[in-house]
C-alpha positions as CSV (number, residue, x, y, z in Angstrom):
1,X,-56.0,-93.9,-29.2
2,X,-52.4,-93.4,-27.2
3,X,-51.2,-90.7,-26.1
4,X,-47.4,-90.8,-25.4
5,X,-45.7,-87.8,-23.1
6,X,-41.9,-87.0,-23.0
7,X,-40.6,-86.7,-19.3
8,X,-40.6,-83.0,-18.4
9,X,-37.2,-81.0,-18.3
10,X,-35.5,-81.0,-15.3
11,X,-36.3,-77.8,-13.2
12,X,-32.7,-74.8,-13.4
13,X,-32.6,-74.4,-9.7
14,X,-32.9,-70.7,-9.1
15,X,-30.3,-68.6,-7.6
16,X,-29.9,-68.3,-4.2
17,X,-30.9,-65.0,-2.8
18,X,-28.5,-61.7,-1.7
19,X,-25.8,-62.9,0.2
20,X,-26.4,-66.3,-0.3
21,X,-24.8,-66.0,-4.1
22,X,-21.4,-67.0,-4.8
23,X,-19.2,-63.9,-4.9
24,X,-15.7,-64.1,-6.9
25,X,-13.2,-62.3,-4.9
26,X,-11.0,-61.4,-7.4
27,X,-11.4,-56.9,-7.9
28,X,-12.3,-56.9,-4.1
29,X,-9.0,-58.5,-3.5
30,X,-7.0,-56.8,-6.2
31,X,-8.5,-53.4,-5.0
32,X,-7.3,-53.7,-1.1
33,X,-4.2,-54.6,-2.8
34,X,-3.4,-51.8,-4.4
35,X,-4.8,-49.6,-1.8
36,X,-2.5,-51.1,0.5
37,X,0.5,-51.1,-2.1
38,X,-0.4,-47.1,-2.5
39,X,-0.8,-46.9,1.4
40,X,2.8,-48.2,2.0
41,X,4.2,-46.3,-1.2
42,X,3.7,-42.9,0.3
43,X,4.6,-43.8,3.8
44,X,8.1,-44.9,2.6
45,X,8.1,-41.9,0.6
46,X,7.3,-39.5,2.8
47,X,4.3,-38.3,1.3
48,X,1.9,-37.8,4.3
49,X,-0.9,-35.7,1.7
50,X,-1.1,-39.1,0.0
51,X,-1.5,-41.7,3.0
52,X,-4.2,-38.8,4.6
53,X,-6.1,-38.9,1.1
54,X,-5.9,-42.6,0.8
55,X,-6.6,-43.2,4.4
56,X,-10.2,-40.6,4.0
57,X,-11.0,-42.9,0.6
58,X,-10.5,-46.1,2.2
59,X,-13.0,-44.6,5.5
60,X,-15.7,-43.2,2.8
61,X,-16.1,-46.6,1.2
62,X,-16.2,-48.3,4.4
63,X,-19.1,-46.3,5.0
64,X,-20.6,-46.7,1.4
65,X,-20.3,-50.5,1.3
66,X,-21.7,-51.1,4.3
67,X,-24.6,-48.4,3.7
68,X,-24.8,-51.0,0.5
69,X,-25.4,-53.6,2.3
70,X,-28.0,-52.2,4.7
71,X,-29.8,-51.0,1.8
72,X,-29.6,-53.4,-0.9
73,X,-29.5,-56.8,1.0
74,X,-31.0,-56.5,3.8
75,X,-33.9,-54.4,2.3
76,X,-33.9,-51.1,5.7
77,X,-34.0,-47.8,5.0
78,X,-31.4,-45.7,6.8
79,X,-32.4,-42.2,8.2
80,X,-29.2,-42.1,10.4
81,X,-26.7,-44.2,8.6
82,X,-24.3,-41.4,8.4
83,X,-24.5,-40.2,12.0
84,X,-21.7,-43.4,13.9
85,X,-19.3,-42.0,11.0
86,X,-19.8,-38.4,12.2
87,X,-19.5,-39.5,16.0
88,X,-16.7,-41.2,15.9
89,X,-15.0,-38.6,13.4
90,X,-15.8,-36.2,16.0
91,X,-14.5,-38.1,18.6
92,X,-11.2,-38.8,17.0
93,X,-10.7,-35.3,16.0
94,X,-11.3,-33.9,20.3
95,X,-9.2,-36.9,20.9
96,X,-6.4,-35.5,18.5
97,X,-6.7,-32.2,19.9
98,X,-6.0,-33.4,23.6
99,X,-2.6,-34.8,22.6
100,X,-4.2,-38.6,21.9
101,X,-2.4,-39.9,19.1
102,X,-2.3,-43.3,19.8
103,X,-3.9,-45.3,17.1
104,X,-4.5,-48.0,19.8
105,X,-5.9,-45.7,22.0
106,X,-8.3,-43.8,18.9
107,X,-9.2,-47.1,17.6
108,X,-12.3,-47.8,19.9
109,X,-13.9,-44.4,19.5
């Protein structure tokens, strides 16, 4: 008696992990761009309450993608992920009150 096999099916190769996965940067790119366009928009118009707001939104989701990313692909827990945002908030605002308004001269803190 014969027995005949059929090859197997080739293997899917499986995704590549976290960061290693191909990333489209299409709404990343299209948000920045209309954050930027809105940024511009009330600086030409004179609209300081709208740059300030946009400027805070743009900070507070600096901090929550990067808190993301900490979290999500590189697996740490973060008791005190909050507390360099709070420093160097801090720091600009003393700086601001001194007469340092300078965005060169705030950017390192």
């Amino acid at each position: 008696m014969t027995v005949t096999q059929s090859p197997a099916p080739a293997a899917v190769p499986a995704a590549p992990p976290g960061w290693l996965r191909q990333v489209t940067p299409g709404p990343a790119l299209a948000t920045l761009i209309v954050f930027a366009a809105a940024l511009a928009l009330t600086q030409g118009l004179g609209f300081t309450h709208g740059a300030t707001l946009i400027l805070r939104t743009a900070i507070l989701a600096l901090a929550a993608v990067s808190l993301s990313f900490l979290i999500g692909q590189c697996g740490l827990v973060s008791f005190g992920h909050a507390a360099p945002v709070g420093i160097g908030a801090y720091a600009v605002l003393i700086s601001g009150e001194y007469g340092v308004t300078n965005v060169l001269a705030v950017l390192p803190l």
